[in-house]
C-alpha positions as CSV (number, residue, x, y, z in Angstrom):
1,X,-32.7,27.7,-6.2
2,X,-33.3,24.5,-8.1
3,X,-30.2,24.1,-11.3
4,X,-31.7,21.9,-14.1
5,X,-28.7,19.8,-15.1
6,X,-28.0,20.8,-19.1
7,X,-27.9,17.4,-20.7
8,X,-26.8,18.6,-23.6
9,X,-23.4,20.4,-22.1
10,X,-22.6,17.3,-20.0
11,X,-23.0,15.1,-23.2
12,X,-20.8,17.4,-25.2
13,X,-18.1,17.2,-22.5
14,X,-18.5,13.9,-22.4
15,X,-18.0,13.4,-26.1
16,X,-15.6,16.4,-26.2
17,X,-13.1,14.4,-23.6
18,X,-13.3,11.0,-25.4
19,X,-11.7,12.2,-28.7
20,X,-8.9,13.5,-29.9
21,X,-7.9,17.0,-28.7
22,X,-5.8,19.6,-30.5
23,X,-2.8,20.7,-29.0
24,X,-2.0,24.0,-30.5
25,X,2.0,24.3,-29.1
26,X,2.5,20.8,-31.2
27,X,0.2,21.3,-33.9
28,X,-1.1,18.2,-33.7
29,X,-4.0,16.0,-32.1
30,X,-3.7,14.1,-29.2
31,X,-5.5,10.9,-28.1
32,X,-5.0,9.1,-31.3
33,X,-2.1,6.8,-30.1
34,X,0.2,7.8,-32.6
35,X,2.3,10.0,-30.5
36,X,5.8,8.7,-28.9
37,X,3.8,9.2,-24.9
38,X,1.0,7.7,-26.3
39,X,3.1,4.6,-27.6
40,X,5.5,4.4,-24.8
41,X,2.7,4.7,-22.0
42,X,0.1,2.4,-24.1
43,X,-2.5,5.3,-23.5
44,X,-4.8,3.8,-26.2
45,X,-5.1,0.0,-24.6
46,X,-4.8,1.9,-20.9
47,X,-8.1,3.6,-21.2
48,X,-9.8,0.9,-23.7
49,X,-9.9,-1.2,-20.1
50,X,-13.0,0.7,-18.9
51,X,-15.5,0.5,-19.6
52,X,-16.8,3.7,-22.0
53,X,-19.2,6.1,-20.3
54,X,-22.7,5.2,-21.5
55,X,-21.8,1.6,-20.7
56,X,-21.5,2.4,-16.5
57,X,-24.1,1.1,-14.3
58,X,-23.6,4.2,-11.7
59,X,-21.6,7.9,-12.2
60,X,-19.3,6.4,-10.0
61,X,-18.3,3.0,-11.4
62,X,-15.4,4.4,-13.3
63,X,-13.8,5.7,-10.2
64,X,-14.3,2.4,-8.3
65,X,-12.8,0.3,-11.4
66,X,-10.1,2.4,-12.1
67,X,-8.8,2.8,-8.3
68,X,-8.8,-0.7,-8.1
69,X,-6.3,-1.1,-11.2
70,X,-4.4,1.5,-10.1
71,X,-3.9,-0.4,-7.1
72,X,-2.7,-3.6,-9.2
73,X,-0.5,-1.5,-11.1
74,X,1.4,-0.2,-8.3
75,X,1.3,-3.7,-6.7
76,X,3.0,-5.2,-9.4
77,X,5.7,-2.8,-9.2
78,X,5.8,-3.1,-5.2
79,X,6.4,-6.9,-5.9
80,X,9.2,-6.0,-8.7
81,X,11.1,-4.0,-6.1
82,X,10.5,-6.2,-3.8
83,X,12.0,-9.4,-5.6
84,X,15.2,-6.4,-6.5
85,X,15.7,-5.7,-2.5
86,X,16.3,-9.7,-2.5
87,X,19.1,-9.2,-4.3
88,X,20.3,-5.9,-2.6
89,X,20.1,-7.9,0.6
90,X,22.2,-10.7,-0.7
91,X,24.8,-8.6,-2.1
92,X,24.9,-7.0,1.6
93,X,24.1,-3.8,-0.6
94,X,22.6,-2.2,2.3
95,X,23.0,1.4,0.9
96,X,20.8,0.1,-2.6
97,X,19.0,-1.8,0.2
98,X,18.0,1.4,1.5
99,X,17.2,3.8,-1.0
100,X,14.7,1.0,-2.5
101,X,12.9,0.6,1.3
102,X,12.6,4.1,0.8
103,X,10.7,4.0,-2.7
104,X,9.0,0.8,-1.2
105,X,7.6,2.5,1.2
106,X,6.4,5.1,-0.3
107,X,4.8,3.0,-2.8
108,X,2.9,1.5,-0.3
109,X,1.6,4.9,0.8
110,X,0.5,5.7,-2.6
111,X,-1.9,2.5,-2.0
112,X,-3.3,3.7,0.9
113,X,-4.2,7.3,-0.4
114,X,-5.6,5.9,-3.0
115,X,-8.2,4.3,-0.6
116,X,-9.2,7.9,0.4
117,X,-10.6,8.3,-3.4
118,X,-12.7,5.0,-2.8
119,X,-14.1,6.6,0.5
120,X,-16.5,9.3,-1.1
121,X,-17.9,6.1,-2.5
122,X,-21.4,6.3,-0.6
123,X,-23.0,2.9,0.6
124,X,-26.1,3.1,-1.8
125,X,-23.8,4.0,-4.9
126,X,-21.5,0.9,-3.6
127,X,-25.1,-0.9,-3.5
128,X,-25.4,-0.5,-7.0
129,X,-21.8,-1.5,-8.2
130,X,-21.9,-4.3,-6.0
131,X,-24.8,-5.8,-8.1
132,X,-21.8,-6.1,-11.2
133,X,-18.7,-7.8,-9.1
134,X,-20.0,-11.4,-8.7
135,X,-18.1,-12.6,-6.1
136,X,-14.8,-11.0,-6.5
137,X,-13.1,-9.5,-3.1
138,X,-9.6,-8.4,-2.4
139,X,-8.3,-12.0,-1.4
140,X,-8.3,-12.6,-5.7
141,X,-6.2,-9.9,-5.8
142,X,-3.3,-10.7,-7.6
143,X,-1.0,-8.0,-7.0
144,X,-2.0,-8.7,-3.1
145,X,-0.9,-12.4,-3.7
146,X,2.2,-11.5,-5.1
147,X,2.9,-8.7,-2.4
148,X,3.0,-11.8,0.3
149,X,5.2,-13.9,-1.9
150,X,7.7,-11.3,-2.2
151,X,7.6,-10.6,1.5
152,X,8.7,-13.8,2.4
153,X,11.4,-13.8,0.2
154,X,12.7,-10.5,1.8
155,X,12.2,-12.4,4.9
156,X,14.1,-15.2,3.7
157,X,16.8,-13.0,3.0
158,X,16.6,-10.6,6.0
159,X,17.4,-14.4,8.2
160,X,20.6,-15.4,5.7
161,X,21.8,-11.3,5.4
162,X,22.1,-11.5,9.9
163,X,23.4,-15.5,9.7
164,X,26.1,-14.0,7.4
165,X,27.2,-11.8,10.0
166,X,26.2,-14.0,12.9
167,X,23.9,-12.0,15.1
168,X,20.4,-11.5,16.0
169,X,17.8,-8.9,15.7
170,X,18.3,-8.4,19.7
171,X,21.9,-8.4,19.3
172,X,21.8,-5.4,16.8
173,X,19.3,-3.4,18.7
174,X,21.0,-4.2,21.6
175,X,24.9,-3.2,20.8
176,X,26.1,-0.7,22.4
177,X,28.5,0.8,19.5
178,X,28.1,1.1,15.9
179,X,29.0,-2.0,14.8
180,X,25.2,-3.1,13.7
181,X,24.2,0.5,12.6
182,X,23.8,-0.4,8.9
183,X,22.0,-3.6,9.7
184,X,19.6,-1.3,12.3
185,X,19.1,1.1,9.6
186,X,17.9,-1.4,7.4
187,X,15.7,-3.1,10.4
188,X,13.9,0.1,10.6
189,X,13.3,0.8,7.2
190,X,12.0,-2.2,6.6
191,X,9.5,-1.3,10.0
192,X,8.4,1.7,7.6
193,X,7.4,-0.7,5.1
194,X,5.3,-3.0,7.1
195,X,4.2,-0.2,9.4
196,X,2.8,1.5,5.9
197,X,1.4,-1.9,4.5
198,X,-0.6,-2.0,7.5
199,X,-1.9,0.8,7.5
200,X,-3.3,0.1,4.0
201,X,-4.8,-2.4,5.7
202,X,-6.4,-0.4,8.4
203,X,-7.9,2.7,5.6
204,X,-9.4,-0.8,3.6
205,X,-11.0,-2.2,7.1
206,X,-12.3,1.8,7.3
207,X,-13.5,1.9,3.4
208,X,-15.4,-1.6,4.2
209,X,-17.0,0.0,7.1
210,X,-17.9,2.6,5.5
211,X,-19.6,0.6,2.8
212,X,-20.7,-2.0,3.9
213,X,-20.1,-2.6,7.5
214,X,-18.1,-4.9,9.9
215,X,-19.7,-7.7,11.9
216,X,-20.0,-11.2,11.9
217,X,-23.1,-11.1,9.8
218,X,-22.2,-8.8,7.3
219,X,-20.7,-10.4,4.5
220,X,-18.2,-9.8,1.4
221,X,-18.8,-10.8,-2.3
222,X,-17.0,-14.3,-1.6
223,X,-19.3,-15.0,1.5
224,X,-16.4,-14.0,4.3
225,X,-18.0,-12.1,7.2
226,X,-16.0,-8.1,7.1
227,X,-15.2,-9.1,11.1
228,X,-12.2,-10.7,9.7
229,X,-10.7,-7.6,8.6
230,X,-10.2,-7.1,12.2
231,X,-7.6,-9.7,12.8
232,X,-5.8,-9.1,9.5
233,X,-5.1,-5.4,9.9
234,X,-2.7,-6.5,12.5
235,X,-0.4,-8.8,11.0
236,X,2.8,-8.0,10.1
237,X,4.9,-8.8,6.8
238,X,8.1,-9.1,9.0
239,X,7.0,-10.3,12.3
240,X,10.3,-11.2,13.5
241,X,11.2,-7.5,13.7
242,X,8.2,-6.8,15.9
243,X,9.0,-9.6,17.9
244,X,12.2,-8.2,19.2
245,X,10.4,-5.1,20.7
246,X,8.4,-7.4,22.7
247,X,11.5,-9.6,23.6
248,X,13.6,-6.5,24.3
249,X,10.3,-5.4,26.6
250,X,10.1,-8.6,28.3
251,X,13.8,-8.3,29.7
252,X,13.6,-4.5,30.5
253,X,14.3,-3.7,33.9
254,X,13.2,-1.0,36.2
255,X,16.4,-0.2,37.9
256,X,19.1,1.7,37.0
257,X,17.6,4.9,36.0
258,X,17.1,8.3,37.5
259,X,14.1,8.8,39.6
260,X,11.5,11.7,38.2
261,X,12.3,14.6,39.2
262,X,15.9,13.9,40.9
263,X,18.9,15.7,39.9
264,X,20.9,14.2,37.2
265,X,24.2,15.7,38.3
266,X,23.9,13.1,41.3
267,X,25.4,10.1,41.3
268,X,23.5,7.1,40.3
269,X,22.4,4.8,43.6
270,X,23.7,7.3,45.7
């Protein structure tokens, strides 16, 4: 059975959202900026930077603009804690060092759920947003900028933290006690970071593909073909701690170990 929409409902909601609302436990109204959340939080200038309903080119726009600040926002902060684990790092406050890899990371994995909203985007709504972007893409992204300049620096600092104590990645995944375990700990926090930053990157290859497509002719805003995407997922923020896996591979041996299915009570190259 066919529903007309009721025009007249929707606009009233519409209208009835926008403005102030009564909240009978404070007696008051809210939405008019006056209130201490409202001046803290900077709720009036925060939704006076979309644009207002009968102003949006598709249903959807709102969704797609607002995502995308979202993201900046919580790339801004990413970059703040990022430039704090600097000095965490060079204070060889590895405990701070950790709890703030923890929030980082999870910061990051706020950015990629936040993609998943973007993905009930359908191509032909995209289509019609598209027409309104010029030729912004995500490589004007400022809070993605930022992201890679803080990296570095944690970088940076990762190399003088293990010249402090004189060893190398391979020499604290490779000790045999627990001399290196806070310096480990930290290594593989800072894995969960990267691992999660690049998996934004693979949910943004997917939200591309689903929107516009990836090949060589297919093009973003800026003129780019999407195929790059491929190549860029990959890359790490802290290659050197990927590269020691691949080192540590390289010099595995075979030997040494028990043979499937042997018992491990006997003795070894008996």
């Amino acid at each position: 059975m066919h529903v007309e929409l009721n025009k007249p409902v929707v606009e009233e909601l519409h209208r009835a959202v926008s403005e102030p609302i009564f909240n009978p436990i404070l007696k008051t109204f809210v939405g008019e900026g006056k209130l201490d959340y409202e001046v803290y939080v900077r709720t009036s200038e925060l939704f006076s930077l979309q644009p207002a309903t009968d102003e949006l080119v598709s249903s959807d726009e709102l969704m797609f603009q607002m995502v995308h600040q979202a993201q900046e926002v919580w790339l801004k902060l990413l970059a703040h804690e990022m430039t704090e684990l600097v000095g965490d790092l060079d204070r060889d406050a590895l405990w701070d060092a950790s709890a703030r890899l923890d929030r980082i990371a999870r910061i990051v994995r706020c950015l990629r759920d936040e993609l998943g909203v973007l993905e009930t985007l359908t191509p032909d709504s995209y289509q019609t947003i598209r027409q309104h972007l010029g030729n912004g893409s995500g490589q004007e992204s400022p809070g993605y900028n930022r992201l890679h300049v803080a990296a570095q620096y944690v970088s940076d600092a990762l190399d003088r933290l293990t010249a402090r104590r004189e060893v190398s990645a391979a020499d604290v995944y490779q000790a045999r006690d627990a001399r290196h375990s806070d310096l480990k700990r930290t290594f593989e926090l800072l894995l969960d970071v990267d691992e999660a930053y690049q998996m934004w990157l693979v949910t943004h290859f997917m939200l591309v593909r689903r929107t516009i497509g990836i090949s060589r002719s297919t093009a973003a805003l800026d003129g780019v073909p999407t195929q790059v995407l491929t190549g860029r997922m990959t890359q790490p923020l802290f290659r050197r701690l990927w590269k020691v896996r691949e080192e540590m591979t390289a010099s595995w041996e075979r030997g040494g170990g028990y043979v499937p299915g042997e018992s491990r009570h006997a003795e070894k190259g008996s």
